[in-house]
ZAFIGU-218835 format. One record per residue: residue in one letter; y, x, z of N, C-alpha, C in turn. Coordinates in steps of 0.1 Angstrom, whole numbers, always signed. Atoms other than C-alpha are relative to their C-alpha. Example, Ala and Ser with C-alpha at 12.3 -4.5 7.8 and 13.67 -1.06 7.14 Angstrom:
! residues 2
(a, (-12, +9, +0), (-45, +123, +78), (+12, +9, +0))
(s, (-11, -9, +0), (-11, +137, +71), (+11, -8, +8))
***
This chain:
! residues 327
(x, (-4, -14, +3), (+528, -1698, +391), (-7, +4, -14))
(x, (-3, -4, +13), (+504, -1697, +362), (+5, -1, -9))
(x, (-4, +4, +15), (+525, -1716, +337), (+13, +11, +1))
(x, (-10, -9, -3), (+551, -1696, +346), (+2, +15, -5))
(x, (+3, -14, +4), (+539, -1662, +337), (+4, +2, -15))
(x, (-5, +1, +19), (+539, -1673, +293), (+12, +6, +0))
(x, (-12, +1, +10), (+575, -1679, +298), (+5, +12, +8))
(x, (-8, -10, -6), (+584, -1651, +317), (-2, +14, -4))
(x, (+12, -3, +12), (+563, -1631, +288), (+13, -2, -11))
(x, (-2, +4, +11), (+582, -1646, +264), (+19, +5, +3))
(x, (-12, -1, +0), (+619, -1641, +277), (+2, +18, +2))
(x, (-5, -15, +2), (+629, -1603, +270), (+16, +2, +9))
(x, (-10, -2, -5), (+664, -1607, +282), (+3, +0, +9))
(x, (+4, +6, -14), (+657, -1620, +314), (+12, +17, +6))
(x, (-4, -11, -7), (+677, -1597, +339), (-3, +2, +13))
(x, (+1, +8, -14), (+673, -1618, +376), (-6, -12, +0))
(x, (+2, +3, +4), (+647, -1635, +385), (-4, -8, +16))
(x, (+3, +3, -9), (+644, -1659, +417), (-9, -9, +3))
(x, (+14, +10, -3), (+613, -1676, +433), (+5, -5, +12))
(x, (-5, +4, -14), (+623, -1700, +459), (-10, -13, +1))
(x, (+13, +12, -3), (+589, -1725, +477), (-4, +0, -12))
(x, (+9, -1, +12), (+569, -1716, +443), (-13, +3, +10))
(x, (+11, +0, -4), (+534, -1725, +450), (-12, +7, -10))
(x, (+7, -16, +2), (+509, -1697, +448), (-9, -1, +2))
(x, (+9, -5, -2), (+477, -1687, +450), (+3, +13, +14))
(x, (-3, -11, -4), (+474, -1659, +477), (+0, +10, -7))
(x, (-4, -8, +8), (+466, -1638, +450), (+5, +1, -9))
(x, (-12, -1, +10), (+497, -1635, +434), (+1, +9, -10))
(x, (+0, -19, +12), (+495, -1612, +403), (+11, -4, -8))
(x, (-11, +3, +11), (+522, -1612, +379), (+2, +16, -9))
(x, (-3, -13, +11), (+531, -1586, +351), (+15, +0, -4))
(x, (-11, +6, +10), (+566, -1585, +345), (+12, +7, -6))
(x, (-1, -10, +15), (+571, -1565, +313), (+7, -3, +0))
(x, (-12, -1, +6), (+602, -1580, +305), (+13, +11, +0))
(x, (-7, -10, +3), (+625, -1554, +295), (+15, +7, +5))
(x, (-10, +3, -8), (+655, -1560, +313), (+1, -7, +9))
(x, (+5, +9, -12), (+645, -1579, +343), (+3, +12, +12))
(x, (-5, -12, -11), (+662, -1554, +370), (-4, -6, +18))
(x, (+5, +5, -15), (+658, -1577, +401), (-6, -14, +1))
(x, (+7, +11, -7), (+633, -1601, +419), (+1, -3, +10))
(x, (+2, +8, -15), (+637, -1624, +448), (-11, -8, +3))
(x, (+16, +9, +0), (+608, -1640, +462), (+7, -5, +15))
(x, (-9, +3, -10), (+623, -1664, +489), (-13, -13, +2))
(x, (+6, +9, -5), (+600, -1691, +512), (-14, -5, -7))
(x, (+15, +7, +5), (+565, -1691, +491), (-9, +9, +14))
(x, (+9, -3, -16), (+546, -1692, +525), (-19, +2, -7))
(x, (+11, -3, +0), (+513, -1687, +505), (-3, +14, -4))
(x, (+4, -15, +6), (+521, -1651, +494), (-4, +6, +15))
(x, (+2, -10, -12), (+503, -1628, +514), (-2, +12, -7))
(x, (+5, -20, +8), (+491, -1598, +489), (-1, -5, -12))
(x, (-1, -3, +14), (+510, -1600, +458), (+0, +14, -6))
(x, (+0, -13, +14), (+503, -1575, +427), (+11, -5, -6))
(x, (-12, -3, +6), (+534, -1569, +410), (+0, +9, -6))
(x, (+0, -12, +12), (+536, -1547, +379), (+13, -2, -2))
(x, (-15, -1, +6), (+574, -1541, +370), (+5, +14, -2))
(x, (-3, -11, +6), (+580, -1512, +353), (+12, +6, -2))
(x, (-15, -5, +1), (+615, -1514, +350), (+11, -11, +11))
(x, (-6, +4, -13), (+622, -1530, +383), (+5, +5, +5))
(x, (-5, -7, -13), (+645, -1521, +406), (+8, -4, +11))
(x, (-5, +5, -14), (+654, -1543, +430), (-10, -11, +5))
(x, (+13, +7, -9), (+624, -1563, +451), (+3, -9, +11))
(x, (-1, +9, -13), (+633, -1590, +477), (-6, -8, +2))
(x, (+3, +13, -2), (+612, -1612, +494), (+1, -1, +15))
(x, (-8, +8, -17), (+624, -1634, +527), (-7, -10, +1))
(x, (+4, +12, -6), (+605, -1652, +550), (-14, -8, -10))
(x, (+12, +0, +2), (+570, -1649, +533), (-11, +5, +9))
(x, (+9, -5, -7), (+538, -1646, +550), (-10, +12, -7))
(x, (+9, -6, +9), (+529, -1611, +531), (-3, +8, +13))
(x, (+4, -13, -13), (+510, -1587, +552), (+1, +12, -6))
(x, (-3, -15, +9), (+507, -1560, +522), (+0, -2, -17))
(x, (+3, -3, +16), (+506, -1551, +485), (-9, +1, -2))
(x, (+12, +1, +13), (+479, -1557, +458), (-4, +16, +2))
(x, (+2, -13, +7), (+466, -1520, +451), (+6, +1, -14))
(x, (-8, +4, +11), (+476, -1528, +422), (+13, +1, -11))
(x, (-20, +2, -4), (+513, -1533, +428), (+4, +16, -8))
(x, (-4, -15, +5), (+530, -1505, +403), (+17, -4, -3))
(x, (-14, +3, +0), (+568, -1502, +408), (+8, +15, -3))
(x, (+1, -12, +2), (+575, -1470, +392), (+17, +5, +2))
(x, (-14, -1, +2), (+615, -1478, +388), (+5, -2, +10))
(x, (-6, +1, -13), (+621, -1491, +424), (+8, +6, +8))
(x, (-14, -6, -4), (+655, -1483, +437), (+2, -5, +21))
(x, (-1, +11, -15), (+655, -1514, +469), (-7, -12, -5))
(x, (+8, +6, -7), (+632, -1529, +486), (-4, -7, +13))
(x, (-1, +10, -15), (+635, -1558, +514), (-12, -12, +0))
(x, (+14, +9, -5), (+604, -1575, +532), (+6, -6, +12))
(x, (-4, +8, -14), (+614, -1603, +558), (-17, -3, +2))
(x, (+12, +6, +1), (+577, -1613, +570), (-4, -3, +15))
(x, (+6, -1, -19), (+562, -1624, +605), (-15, +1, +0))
(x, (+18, -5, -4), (+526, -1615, +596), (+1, +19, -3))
(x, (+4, -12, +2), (+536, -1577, +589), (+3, +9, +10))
(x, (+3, -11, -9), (+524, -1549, +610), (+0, +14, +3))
(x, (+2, -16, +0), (+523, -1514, +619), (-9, +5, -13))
(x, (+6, -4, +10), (+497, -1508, +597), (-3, -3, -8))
(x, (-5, +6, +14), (+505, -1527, +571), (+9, +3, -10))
(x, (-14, -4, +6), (+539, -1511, +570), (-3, +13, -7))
(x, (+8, -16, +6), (+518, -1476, +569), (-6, -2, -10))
(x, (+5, -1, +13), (+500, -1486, +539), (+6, +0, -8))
(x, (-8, +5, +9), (+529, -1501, +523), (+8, +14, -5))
(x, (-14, -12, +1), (+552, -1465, +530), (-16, +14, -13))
(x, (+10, -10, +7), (+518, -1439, +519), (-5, -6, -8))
(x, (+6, +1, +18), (+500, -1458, +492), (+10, -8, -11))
(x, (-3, +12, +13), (+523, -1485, +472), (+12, +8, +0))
(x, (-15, -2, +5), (+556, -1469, +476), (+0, +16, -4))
(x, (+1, -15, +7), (+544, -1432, +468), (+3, +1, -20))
(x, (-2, +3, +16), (+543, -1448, +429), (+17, -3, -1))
(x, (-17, +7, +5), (+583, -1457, +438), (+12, +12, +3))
(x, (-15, -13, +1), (+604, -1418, +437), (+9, -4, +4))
(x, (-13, +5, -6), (+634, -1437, +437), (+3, -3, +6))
(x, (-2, +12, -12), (+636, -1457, +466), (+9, +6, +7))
(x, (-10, -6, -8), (+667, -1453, +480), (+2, -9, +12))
(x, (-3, +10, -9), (+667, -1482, +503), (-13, -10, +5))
(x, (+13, +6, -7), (+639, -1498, +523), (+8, -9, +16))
(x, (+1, +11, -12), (+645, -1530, +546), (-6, -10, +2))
(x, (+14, +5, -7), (+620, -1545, +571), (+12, -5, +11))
(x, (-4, +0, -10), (+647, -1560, +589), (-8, -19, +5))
(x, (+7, +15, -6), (+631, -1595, +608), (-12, +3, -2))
(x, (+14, +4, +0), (+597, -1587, +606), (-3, +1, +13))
(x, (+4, +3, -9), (+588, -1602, +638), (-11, +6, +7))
(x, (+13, -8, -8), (+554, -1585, +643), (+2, +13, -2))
(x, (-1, -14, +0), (+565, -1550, +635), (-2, +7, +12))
(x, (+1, -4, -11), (+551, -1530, +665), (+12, +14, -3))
(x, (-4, -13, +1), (+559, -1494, +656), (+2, +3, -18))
(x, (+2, -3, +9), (+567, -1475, +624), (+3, +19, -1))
(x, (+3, -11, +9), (+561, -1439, +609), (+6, +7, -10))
(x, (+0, -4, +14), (+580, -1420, +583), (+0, +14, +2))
(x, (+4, -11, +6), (+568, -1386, +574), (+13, +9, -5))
(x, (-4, -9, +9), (+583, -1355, +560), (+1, -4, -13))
(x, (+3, -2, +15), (+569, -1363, +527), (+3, -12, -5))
(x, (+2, +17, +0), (+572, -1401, +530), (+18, +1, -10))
(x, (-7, +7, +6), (+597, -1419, +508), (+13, +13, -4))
(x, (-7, -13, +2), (+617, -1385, +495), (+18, -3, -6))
(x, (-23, +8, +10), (+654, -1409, +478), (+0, -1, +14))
(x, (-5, +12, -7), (+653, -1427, +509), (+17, +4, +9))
(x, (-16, -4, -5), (+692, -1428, +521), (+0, -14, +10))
(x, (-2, +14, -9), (+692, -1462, +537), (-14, -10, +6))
(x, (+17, +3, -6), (+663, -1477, +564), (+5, -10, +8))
(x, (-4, +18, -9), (+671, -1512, +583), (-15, -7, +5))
(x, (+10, +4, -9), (+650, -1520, +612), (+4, -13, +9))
(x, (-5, +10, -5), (+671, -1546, +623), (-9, -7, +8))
(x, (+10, +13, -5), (+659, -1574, +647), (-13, +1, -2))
(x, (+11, -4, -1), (+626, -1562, +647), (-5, -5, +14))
(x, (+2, +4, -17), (+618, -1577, +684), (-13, +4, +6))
(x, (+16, -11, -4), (+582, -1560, +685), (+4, +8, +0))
(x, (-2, -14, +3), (+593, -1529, +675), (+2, +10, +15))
(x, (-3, -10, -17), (+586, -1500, +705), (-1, +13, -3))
(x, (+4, -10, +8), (+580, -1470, +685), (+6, +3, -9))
(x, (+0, -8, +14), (+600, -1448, +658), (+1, +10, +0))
(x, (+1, -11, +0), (+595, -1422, +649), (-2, +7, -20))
(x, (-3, -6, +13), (+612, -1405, +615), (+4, +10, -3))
(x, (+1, -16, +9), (+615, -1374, +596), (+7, -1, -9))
(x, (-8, +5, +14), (+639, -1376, +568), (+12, +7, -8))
(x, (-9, -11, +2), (+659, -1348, +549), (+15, -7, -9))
(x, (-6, +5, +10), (+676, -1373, +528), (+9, -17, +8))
(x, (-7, +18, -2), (+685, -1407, +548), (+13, +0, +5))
(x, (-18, -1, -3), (+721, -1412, +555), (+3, -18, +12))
(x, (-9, +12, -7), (+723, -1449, +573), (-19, -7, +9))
(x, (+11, +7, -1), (+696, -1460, +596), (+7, -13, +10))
(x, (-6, +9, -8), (+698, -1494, +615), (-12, -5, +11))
(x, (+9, +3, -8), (+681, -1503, +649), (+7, -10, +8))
(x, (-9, +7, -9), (+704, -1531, +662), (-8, -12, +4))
(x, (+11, +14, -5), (+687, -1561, +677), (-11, +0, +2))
(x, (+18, +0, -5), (+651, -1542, +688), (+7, +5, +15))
(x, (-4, +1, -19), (+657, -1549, +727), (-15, +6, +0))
(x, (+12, -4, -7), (+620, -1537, +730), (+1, +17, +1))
(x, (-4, -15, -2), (+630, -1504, +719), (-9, +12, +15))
(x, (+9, -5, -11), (+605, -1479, +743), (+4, +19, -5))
(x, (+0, -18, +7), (+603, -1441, +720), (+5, +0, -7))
(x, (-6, -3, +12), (+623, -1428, +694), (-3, +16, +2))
(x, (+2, -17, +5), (+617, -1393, +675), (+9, -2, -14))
(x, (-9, -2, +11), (+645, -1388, +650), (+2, +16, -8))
(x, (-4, -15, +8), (+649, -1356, +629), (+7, -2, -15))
(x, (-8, +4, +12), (+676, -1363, +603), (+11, +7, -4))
(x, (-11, -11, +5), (+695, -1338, +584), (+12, -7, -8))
(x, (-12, +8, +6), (+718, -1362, +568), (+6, -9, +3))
(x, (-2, +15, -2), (+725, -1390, +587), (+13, -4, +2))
(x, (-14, +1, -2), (+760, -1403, +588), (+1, -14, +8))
(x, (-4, +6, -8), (+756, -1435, +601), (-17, -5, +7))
(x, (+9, +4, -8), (+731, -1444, +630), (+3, -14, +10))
(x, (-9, +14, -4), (+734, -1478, +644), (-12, -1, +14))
(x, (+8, -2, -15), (+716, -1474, +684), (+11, -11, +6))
(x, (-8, +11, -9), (+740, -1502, +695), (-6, -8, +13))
(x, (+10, +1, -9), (+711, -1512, +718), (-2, +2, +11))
(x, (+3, -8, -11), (+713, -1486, +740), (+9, -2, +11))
(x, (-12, +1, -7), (+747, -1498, +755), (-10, -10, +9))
(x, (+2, +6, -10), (+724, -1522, +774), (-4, +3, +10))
(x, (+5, -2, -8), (+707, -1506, +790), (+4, +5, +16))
(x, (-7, -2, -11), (+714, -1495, +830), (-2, +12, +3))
(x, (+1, -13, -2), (+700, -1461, +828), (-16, +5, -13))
(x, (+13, -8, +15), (+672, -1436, +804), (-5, +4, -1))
(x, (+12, -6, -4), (+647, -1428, +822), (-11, -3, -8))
(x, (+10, +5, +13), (+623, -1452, +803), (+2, -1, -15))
(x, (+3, -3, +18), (+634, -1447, +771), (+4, +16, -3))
(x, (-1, -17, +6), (+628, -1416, +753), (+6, +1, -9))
(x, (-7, +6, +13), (+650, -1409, +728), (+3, +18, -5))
(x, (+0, -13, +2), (+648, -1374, +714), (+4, +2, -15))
(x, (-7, +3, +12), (+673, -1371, +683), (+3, +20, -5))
(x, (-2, -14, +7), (+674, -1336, +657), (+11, -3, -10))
(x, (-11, +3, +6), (+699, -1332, +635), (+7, +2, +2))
(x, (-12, +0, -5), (+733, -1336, +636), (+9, -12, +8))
(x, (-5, +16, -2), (+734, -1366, +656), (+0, +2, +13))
(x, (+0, -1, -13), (+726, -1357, +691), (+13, +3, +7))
(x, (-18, +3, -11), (+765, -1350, +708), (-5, -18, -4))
(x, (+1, +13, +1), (+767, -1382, +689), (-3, -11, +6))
(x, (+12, +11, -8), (+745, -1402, +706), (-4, +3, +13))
(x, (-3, -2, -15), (+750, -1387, +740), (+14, -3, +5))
(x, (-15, +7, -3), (+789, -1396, +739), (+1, -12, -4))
(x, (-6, +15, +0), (+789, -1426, +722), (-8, -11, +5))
(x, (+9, +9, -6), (+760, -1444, +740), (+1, -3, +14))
(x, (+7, +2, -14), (+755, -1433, +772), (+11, -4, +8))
(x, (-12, +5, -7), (+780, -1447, +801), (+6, +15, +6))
(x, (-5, -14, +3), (+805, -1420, +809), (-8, +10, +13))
(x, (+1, -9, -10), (+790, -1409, +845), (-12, +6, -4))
(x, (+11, -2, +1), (+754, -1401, +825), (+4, +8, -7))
(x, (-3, -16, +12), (+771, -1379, +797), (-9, +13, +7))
(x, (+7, -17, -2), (+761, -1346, +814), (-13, -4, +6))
(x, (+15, +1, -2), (+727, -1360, +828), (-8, +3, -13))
(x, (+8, -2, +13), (+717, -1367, +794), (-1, +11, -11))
(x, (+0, -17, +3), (+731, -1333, +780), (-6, +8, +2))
(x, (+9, -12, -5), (+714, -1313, +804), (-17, -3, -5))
(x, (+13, +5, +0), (+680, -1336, +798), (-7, +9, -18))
(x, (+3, -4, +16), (+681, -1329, +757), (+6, +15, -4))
(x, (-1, -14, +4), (+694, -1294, +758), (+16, +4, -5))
(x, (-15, -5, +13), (+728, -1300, +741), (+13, +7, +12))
(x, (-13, -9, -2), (+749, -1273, +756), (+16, -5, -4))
(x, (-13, -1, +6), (+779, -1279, +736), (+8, -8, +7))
(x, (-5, +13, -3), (+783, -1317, +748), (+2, +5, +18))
(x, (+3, -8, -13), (+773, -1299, +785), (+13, +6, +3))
(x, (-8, -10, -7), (+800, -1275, +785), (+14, -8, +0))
(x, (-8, +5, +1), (+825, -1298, +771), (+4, -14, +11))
(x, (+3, +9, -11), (+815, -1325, +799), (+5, +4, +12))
(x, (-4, -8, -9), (+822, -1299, +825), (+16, +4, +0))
(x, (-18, -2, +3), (+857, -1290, +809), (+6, -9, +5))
(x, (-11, +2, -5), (+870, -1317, +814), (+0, -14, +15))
(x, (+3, +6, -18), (+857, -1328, +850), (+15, +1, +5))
(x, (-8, +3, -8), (+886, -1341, +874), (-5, -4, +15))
(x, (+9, +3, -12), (+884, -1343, +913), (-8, -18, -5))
(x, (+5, +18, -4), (+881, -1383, +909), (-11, +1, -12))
(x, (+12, +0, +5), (+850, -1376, +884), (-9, +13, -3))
(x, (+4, -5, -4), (+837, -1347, +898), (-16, +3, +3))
(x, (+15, +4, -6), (+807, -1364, +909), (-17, -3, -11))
(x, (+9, +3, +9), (+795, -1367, +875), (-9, +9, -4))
(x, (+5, -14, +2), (+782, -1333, +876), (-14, +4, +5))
(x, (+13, +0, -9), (+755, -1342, +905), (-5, -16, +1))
(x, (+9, +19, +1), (+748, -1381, +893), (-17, +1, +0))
(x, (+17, -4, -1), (+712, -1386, +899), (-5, -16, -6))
(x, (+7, +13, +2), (+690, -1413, +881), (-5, -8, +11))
(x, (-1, +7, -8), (+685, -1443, +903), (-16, -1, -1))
(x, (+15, +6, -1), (+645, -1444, +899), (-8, +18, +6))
(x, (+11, -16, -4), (+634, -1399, +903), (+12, +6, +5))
(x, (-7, -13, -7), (+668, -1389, +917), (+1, +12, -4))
(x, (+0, -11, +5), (+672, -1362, +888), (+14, +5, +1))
(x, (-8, -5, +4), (+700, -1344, +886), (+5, +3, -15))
(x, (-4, -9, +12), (+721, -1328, +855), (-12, +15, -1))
(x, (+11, -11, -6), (+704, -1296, +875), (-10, -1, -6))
(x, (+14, +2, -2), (+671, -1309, +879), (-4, -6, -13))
(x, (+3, +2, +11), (+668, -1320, +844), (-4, +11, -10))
(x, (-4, -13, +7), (+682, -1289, +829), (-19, +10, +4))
(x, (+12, -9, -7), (+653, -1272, +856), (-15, -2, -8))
(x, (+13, +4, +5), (+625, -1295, +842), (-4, -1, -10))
(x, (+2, +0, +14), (+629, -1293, +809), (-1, +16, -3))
(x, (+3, -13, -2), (+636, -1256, +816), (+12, +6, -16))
(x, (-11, +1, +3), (+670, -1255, +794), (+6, +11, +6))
(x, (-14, -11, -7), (+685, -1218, +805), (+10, +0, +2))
(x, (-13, -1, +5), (+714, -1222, +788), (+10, -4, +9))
(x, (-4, +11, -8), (+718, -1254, +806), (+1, -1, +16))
(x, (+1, -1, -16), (+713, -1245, +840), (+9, +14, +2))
(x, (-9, -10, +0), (+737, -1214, +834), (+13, -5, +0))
(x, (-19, +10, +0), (+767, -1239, +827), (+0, -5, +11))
(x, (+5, +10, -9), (+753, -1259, +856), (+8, +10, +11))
(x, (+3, -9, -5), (+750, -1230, +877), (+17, +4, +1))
(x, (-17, -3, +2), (+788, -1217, +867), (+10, -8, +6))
(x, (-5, +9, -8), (+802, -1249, +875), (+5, -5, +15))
(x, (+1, -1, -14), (+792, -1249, +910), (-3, -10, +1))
(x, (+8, +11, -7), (+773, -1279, +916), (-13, +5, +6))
(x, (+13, +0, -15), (+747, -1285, +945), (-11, +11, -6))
(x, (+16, -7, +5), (+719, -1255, +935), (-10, -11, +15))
(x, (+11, +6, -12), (+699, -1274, +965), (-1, -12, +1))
(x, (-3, +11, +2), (+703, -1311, +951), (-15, -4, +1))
(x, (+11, +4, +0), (+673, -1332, +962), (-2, -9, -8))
(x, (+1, +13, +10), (+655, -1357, +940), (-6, -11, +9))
(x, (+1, +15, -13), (+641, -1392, +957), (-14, +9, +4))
(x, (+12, -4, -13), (+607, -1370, +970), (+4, +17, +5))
(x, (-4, -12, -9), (+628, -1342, +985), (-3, +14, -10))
(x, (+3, -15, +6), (+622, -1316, +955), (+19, +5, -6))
(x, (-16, -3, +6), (+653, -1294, +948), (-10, +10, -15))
(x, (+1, -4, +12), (+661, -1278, +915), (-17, +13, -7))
(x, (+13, -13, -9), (+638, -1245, +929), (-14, -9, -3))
(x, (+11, +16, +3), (+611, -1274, +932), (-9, +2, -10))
(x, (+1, +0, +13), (+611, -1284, +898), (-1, +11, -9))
(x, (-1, -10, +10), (+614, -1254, +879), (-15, +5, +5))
(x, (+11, -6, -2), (+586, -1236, +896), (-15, -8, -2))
(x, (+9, +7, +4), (+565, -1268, +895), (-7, -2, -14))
(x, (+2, +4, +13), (+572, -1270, +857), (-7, +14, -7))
(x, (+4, -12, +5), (+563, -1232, +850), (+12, +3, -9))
(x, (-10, -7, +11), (+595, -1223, +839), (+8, +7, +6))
(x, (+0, -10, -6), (+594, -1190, +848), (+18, +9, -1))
(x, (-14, -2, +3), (+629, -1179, +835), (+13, -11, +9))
(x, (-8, +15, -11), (+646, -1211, +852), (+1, +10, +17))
(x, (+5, -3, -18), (+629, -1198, +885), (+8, +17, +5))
(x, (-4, -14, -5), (+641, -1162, +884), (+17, +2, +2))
(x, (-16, +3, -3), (+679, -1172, +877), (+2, -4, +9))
(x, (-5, +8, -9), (+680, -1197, +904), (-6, +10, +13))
(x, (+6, -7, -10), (+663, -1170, +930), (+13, +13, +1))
(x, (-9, -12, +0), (+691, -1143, +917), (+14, -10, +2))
(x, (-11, +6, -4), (+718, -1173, +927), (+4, -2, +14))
(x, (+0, -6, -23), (+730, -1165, +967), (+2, -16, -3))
(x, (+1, +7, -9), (+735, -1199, +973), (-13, -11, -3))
(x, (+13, +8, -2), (+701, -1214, +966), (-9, +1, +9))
(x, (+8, -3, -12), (+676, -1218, +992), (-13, +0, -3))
(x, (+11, +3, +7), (+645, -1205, +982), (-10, -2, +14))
(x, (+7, +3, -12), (+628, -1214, +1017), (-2, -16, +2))
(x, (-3, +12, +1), (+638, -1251, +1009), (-12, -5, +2))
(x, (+14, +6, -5), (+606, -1276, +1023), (+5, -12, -10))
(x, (+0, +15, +7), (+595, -1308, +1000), (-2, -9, +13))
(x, (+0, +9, -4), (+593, -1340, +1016), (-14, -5, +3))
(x, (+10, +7, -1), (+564, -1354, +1008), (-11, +14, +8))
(x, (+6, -9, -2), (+545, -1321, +1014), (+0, +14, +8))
(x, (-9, -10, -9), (+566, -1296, +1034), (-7, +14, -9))
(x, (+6, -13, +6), (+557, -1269, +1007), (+13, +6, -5))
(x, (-14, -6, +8), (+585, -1241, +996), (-6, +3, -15))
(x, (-1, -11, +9), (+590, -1225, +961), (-15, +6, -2))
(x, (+9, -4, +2), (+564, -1206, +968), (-13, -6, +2))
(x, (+11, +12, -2), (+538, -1229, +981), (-7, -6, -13))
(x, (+1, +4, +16), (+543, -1247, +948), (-8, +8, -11))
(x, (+6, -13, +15), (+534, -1213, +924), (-14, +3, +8))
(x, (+11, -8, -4), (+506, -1203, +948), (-10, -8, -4))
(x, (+8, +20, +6), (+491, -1244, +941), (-4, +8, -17))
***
């Protein structure tokens, strides 16, 4: 690598510039002034782990299937447009140093992909974090259990191939395309949390979930709209979708609506005419839940509804309604 540097020094024209098994030092430093030099590939030097890279008038960065865990301090990439890291030593908090200190010097960045980094646990982006960014590729990530993003500007994120998948926190005012293709595996969504802002949420309650869970998951996240439109267009032979209950707490649409404490949601519910007295797997009805959760507004509708039973006994505990608030 050092003879290397002279001529890469010496060639001004240079535009593209690929490194493939170049033997390194770990500390890789390079400077590379060249004038016109727009993109670098760094492909199979298994000795980089914390290159410095100065490129001033870079703007495209790939390296695949290196063992880097982070950037030099050093590292000044002031032109950086896209930026792709394949690596299997990089980490959560590797990734977090990479997004707040090295890539704060890169404005530009419209494009950030971390897709195959095999140890990625979880990742982080901020309000303030990466301010271009339009496009984010989490791909095949197979550690990954944790995201959680903020982002007024990103337009395409990708999460296809992380089966570990556990939390998601999304808040995305721009997003157009979201790739959750993942979720189709699953057999129900209790264990994963998935709490989407934006304008993505119908979205991602109609085109994921299986059709008998639509209105569970409506009532769960609050989305009215997807709610009322789920109820419209109920037929007797899917009727039943109204009072599906998860196969592990026995929630309801209801009892979701109740626990989350969703008015709106338990007023559509409520209108509809499904079960107000629907048990969950430890005998708590909707009444139950609401009063257990402190959600005081929930509890006073369902008490001003004639056909609820506010005398109703738990299972485990033979306590009513009131039992519950007096606790």
């Amino acid at each position: 690598m050092e003879s290397l540097v002279p001529w890469l020094d010496k060639n001004w024209k240079l535009r593209e510039l690929v490194l493939t098994r170049v033997a390194c030092v770990q500390g890789f430093y390079v400077h590379l002034q060249t004038e016109e030099l727009k993109k670098v590939t760094i492909r199979q030097c298994y000795q980089l782990q914390e290159p410095a890279i100065v490129g001033p008038n870079l703007e495209s960065l790939v390296i695949e299937h290196c063992m880097l865990t982070k950037f030099h301090e050093n590292t000044c990439l002031p032109g950086l447009t896209m930026l792709s890291v394949s690596s299997r030593n990089l980490k959560a908090l590797q990734t977090r140093h990479l997004i707040k200190n090295v890539l704060t010097g890169s404005p530009a960045l419209e494009m950030l992909r971390l897709a195959g980094c095999s140890q990625l646990e979880q990742l982080l982006v901020d309000p303030g974090d990466l301010p271009a960014l339009r496009n984010l590729d989490l791909s095949s990530c197979v550690k990954l259990t944790r995201v959680h993003i903020s982002s007024k500007m990103l337009e395409s994120l990708d999460l296809s191939r992380d089966d570990a998948l556990q939390y998601i926190l999304l808040d995305l005012e721009s997003v157009v395309n979201l790739d959750l293709s993942f979720l189709k595996h699953l057999t129900h969504f209790e264990q994963f949390k998935a709490f989407v802002m934006g304008n993505t949420t119908s979205w991602l309650t109609q085109s994921l979930c299986p059709e008998e869970q639509v209105l569970w998951i409506a009532a769960k996240s609050g989305d009215l709209t997807t709610l009322r439109e789920g109820l419209a267009r109920l037929t007797p032979e899917t009727r039943f979708y109204a009072e599906w209950r998860d196969p592990v707490y026995g929630y309801s649409p209801l009892a979701n609506a109740c626990f989350q404490g969703h008015i709106h949601c338990v007023q559509a519910l409520l209108s509809a005419g499904v079960n107000y007295n629907i048990c969950d797997a430890q005998g708590n009805t909707p009444l139950h839940i609401a009063t257990s959760c402190g959600k005081s507004e929930v509890v006073r509708l369902l008490l001003d509804s004639p056909g609820v039973d506010a005398f109703a006994k738990t299972v485990s505990k033979a306590q009513t309604a009131l039992d519950i608030a007096r606790d």
